[in-house]
C-alpha positions as CSV (number, residue, x, y, z in Angstrom):
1,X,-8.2,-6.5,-3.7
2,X,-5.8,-8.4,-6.0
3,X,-6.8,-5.7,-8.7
4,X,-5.3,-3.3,-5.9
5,X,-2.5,-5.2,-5.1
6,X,-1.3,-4.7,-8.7
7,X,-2.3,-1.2,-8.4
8,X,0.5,-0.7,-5.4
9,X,2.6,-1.9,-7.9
10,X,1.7,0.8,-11.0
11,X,1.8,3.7,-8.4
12,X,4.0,2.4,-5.3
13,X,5.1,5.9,-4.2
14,X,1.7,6.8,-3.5
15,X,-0.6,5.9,-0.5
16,X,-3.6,3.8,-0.1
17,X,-5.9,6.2,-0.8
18,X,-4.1,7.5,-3.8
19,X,-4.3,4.2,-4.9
20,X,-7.6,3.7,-4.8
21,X,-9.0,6.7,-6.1
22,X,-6.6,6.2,-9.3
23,X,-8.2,2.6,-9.4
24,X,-11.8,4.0,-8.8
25,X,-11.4,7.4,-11.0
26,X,-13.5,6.2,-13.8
27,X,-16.1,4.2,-12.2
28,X,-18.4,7.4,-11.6
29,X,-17.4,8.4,-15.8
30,X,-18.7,4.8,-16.4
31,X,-21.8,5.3,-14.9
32,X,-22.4,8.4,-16.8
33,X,-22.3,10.2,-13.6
34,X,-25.2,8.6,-12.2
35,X,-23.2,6.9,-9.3
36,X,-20.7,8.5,-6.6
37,X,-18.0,6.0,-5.3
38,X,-16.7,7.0,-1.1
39,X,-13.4,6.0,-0.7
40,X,-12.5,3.4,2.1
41,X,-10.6,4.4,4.9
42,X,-6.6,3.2,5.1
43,X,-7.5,1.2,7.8
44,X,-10.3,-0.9,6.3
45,X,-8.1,-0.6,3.3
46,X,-5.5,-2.7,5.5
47,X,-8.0,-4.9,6.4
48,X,-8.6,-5.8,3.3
49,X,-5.3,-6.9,2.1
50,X,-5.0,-8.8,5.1
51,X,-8.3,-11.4,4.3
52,X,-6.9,-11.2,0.8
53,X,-3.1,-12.4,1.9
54,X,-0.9,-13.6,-0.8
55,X,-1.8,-16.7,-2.2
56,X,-4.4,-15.8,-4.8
57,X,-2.7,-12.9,-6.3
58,X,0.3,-15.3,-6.5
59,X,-2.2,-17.4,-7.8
60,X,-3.3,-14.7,-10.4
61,X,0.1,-14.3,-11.7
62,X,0.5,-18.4,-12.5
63,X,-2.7,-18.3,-14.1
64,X,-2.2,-15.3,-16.2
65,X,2.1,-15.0,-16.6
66,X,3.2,-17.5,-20.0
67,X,5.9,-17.1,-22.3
68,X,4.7,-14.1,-25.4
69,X,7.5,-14.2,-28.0
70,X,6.8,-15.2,-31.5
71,X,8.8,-16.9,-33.1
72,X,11.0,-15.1,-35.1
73,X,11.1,-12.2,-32.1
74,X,14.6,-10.6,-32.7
75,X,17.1,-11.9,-29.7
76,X,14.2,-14.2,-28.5
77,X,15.1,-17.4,-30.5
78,X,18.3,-19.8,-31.8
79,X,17.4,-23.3,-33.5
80,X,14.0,-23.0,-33.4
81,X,14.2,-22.8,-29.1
82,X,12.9,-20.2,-27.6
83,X,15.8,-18.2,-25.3
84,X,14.7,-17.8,-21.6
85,X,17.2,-16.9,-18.6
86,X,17.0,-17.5,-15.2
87,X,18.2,-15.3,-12.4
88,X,17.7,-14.1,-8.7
89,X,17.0,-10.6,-7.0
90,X,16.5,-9.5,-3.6
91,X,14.0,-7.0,-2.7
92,X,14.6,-4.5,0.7
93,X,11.4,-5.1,2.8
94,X,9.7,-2.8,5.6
95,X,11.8,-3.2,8.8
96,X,9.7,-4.5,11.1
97,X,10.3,-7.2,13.2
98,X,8.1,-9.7,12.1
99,X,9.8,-9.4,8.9
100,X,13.0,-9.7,10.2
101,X,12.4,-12.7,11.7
102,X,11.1,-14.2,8.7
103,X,12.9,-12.9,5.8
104,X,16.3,-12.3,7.4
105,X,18.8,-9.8,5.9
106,X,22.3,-9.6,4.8
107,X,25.7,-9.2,7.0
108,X,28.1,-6.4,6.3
109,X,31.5,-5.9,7.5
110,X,32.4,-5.8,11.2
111,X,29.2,-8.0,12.6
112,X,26.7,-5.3,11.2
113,X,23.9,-6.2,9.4
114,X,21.8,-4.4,6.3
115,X,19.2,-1.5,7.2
116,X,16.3,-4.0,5.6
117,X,15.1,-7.1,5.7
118,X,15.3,-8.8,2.2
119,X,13.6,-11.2,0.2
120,X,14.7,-13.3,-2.8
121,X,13.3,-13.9,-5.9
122,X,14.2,-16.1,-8.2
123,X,12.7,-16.1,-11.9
124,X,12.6,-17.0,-15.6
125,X,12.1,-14.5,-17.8
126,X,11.5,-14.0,-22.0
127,X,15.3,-12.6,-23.1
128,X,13.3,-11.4,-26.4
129,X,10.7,-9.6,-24.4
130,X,11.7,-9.5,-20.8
131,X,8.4,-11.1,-19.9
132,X,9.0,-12.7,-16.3
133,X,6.6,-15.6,-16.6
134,X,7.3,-17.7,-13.6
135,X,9.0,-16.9,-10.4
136,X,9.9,-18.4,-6.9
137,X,9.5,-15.9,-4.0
138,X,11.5,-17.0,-0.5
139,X,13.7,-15.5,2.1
140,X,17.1,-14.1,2.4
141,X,18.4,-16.9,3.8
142,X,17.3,-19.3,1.3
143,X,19.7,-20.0,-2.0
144,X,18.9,-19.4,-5.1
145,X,19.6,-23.1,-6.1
146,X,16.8,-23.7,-3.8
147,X,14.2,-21.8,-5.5
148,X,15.2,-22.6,-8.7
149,X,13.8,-26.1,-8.2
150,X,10.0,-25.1,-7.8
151,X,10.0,-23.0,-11.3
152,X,11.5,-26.4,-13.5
153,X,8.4,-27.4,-13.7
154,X,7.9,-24.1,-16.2
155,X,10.5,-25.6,-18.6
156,X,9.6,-27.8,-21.9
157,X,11.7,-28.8,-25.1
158,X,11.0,-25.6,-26.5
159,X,13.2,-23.8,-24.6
160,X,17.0,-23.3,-24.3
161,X,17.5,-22.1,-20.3
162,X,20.3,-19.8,-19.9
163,X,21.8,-19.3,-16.4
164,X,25.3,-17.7,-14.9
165,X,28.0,-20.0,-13.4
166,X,26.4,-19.6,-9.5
167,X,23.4,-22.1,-10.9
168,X,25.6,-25.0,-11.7
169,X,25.7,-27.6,-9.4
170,X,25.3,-31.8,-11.4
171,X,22.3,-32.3,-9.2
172,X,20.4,-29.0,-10.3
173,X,21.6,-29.7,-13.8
174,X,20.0,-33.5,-14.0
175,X,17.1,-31.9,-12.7
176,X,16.4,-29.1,-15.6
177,X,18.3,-31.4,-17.9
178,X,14.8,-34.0,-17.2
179,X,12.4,-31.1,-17.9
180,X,13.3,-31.1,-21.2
181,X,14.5,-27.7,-21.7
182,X,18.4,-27.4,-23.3
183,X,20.3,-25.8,-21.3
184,X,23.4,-23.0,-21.8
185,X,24.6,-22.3,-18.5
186,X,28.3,-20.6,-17.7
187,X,30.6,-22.9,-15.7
188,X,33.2,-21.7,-13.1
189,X,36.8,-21.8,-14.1
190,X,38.3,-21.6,-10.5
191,X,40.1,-24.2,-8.6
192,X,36.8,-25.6,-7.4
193,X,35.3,-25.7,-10.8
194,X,34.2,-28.6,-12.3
195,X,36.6,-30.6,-14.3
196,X,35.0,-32.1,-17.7
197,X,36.8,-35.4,-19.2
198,X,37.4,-34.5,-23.1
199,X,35.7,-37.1,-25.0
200,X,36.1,-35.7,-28.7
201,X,36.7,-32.4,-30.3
202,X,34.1,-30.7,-32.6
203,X,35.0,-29.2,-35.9
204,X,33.0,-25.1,-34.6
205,X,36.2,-25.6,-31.2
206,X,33.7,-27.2,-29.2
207,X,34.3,-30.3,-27.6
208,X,32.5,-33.0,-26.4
209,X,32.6,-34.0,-22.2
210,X,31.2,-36.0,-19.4
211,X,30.8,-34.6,-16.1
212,X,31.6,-36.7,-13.0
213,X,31.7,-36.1,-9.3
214,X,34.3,-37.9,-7.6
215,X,34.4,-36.8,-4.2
216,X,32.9,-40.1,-2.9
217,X,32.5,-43.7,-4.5
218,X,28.9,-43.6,-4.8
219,X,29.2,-40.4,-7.3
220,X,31.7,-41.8,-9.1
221,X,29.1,-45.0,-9.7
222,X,26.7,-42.5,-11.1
223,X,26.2,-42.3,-15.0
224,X,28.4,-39.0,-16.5
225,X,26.7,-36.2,-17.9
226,X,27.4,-35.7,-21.1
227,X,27.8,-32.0,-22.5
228,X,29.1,-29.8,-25.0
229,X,32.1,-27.5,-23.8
230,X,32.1,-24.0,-25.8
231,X,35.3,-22.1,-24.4
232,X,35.9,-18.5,-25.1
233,X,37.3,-15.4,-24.6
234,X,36.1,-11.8,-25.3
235,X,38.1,-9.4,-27.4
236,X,36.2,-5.7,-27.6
237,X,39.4,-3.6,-27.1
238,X,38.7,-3.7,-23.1
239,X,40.7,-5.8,-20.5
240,X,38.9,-9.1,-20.0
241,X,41.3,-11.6,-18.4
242,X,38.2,-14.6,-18.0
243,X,38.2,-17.8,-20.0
244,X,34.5,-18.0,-20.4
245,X,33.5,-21.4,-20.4
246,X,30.0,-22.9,-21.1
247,X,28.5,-26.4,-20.8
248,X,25.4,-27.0,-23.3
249,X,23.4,-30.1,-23.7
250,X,23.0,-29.2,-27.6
251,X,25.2,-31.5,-28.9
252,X,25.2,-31.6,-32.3
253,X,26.9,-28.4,-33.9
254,X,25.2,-28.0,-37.0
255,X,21.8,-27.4,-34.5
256,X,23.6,-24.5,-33.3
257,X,27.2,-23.6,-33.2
258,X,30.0,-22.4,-30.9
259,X,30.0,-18.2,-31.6
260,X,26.2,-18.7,-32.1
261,X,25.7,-19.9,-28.4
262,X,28.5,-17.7,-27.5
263,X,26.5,-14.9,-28.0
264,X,23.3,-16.4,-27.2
265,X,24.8,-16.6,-23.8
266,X,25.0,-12.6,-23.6
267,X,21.5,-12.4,-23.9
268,X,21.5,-13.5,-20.4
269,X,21.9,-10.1,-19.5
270,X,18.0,-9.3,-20.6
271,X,16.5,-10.8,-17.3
272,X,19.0,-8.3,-15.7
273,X,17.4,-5.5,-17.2
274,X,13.8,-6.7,-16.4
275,X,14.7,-6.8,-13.0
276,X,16.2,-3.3,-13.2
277,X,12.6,-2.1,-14.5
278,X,11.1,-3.5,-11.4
279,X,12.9,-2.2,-9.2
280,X,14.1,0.7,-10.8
281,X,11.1,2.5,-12.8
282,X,8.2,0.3,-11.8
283,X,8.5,0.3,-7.7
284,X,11.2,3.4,-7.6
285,X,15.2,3.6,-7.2
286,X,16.0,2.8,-3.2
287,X,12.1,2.5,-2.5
288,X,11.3,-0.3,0.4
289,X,8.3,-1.9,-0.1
290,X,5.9,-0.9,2.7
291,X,4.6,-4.2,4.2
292,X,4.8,-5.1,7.7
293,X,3.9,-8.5,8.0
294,X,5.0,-11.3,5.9
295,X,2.3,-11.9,3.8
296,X,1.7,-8.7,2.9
297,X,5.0,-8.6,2.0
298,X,4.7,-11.7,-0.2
299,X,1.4,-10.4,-1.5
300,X,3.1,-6.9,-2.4
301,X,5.7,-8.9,-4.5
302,X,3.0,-10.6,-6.6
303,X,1.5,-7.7,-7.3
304,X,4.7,-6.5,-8.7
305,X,5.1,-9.0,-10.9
306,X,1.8,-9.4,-12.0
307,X,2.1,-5.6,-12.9
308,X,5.2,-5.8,-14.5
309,X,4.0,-8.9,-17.0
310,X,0.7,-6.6,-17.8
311,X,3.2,-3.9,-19.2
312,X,5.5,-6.4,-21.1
313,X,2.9,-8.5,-22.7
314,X,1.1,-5.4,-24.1
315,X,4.4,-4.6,-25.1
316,X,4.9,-7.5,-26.8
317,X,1.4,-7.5,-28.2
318,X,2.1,-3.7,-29.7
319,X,5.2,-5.1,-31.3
320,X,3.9,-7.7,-32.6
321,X,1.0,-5.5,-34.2
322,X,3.5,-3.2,-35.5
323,X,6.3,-5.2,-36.8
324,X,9.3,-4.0,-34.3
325,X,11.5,-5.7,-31.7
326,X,10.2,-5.5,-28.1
327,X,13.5,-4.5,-27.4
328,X,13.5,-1.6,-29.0
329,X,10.4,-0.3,-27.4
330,X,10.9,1.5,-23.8
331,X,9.1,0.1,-20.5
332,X,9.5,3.8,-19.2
333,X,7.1,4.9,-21.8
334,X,4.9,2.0,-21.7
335,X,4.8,2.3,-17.7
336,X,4.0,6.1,-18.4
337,X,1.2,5.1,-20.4
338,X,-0.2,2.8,-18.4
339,X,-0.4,5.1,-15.6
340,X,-2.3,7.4,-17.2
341,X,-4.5,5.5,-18.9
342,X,-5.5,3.3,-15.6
343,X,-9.0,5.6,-14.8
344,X,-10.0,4.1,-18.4
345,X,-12.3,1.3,-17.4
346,X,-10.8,-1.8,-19.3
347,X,-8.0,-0.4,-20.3
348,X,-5.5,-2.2,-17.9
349,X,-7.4,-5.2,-17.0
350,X,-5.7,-8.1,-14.9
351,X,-7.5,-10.3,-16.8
352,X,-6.0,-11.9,-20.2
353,X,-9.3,-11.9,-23.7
């Protein structure tokens, strides 16, 4: 059943049974003939999923979902750290009220609230091959901050951790600071931005800060945090009145300078477009995902995943095989493929050689 839970995912406009027989198509070609497969009903179908519940194919995916770049993948690398971003989504859920109640949704204008329950997902994800290979799963009403803090454990020195200026806060900073990871996140510029203390200027513009709270005089007792201040500004013949500013904990210059993080930073924006394929091509443009309860719903979002990281890392093996950028190749094709080639016994297995 978690082998059909990732099979919702590959063909999510179709029904159970549709499901099933794509799953089951080439079990009677396997056995030369000699063996006739009955389909389950929808009902013992539902059954099913229920004994399964969500925990082992979330379990799957945190065995099976790890970082595949190479090193050396194009946009996947800078200093010799591998580039990984982190971002959230939310997901529109079957409107039922079981899911309502646990999931929560969004308020619109005048007291209304949305048509569907949502859920959030927070994940890190490959910006050289879109690979998603960890991810938080929690309600509406929980932040993102929060569910960032369960996937820092996914983090080593290897890795430079890229997030947008609604991450930064100093406590969830310390915290992915101690995992080891370097970090390039964006920092607000507003009123209520945080306000680095210049300590020396760098000869790429960079400068050198510490970070300190000072609303109270226990934060003010706390160490500073020292990091790197890249500000910038984007000229590409459009209007773009920001300041961008970024704080970095790579220090030193000559590891990696100002325009180079600069426009490591943009690469951000590949997480975005993994999440688009998701939702987008892989479960369907405006499609709610058709769980009732809870855990079905939890167990349907695993199996997303887990589906989407099939496709990328084959797509990363393939470019790797052939000598082109994963970028390059196109997860509409690839998902094509795979659809077609499912009745194939061993052709799309969960399992990794």
């Amino acid at each position: 059943m978690a082998y059909f839970s990732i099979g919702m995912a590959l063909y999510s406009q179709g029904s159970y049974e549709d499901v099933y027989a794509q799953l089951t198509d080439g079990l009677s070609w396997a056995s030369r003939w000699q063996e006739s497969y009955s389909p389950p009903s929808k009902s013992a179908i539902s059954q099913a999923r229920v004994r399964l519940g969500s925990e082992p194919v979330a379990a799957l995916f945190a065995r099976v979902a790890a970082p595949v770049s190479q090193p050396g993948t194009a946009g996947g690398w800078l200093a010799g750290r591998r580039l990984v971003a982190i971002d959230g989504m939310c997901v529109d859920v079957a409107d039922s009220p079981a899911n309502d109640e646990y999931f929560g949704r969004a308020g619109v204008s005048k007291g209304e609230k949305a048509a569907f329950p949502m859920a959030r997902v927070v994940a890190l994800a490959e910006c050289g091959t879109h690979a998603i290979f960890a991810a938080s799963v929690g309600t509406y009403k929980q932040s993102e901050a929060e569910l960032t803090e369960s996937l820092l454990t996914h983090l080593d020195q290897s890795m430079l951790l890229i997030a947008d200026r609604g991450f930064f806060s100093y406590a969830l900073w310390r915290k992915a600071a101690q995992s080891g990871a370097d970090l390039l996140w964006r920092a607000r510029t507003d009123r209520g931005a945080p306000t680095p203390r210049h300590v020396k200027d760098l000869p790429d513009g960079s400068w050198l800060a510490d970070l300190q709270q000072t609303h109270s005089a226990q934060a003010r007792r706390t160490d500073p945090i020292r990091v790197r201040v890249i500000d910038y500004t984007i000229d590409d013949g459009r209007e773009h009145p920001d300041t961008y500013r970024l704080f970095t904990t790579i220090l030193d210059p000559d590891e990696a300078g100002a325009i180079e993080l600069a426009a490591a930073y943009g690469c951000r924006w590949e997480i975005e477009v993994a999440f688009d394929e998701l939702k987008t091509h892989q479960r369907g443009p405006r499609t709610v995902l058709r769980s009732k309860s809870p855990d079905l719903v939890l167990q349907e979002i695993w199996g997303h995943l887990c589906c989407h990281f099939a496709i990328r890392s084959l797509m990363a093996d393939t470019a790797a095989h052939t000598g082109h950028d994963p970028q390059r190749l196109s997860f509409v094709a690839a998902l094509r493929i795979t659809r077609q080639s499912i009745a194939h016994q061993g052709d799309f297995s969960p399992s990794r050689p």
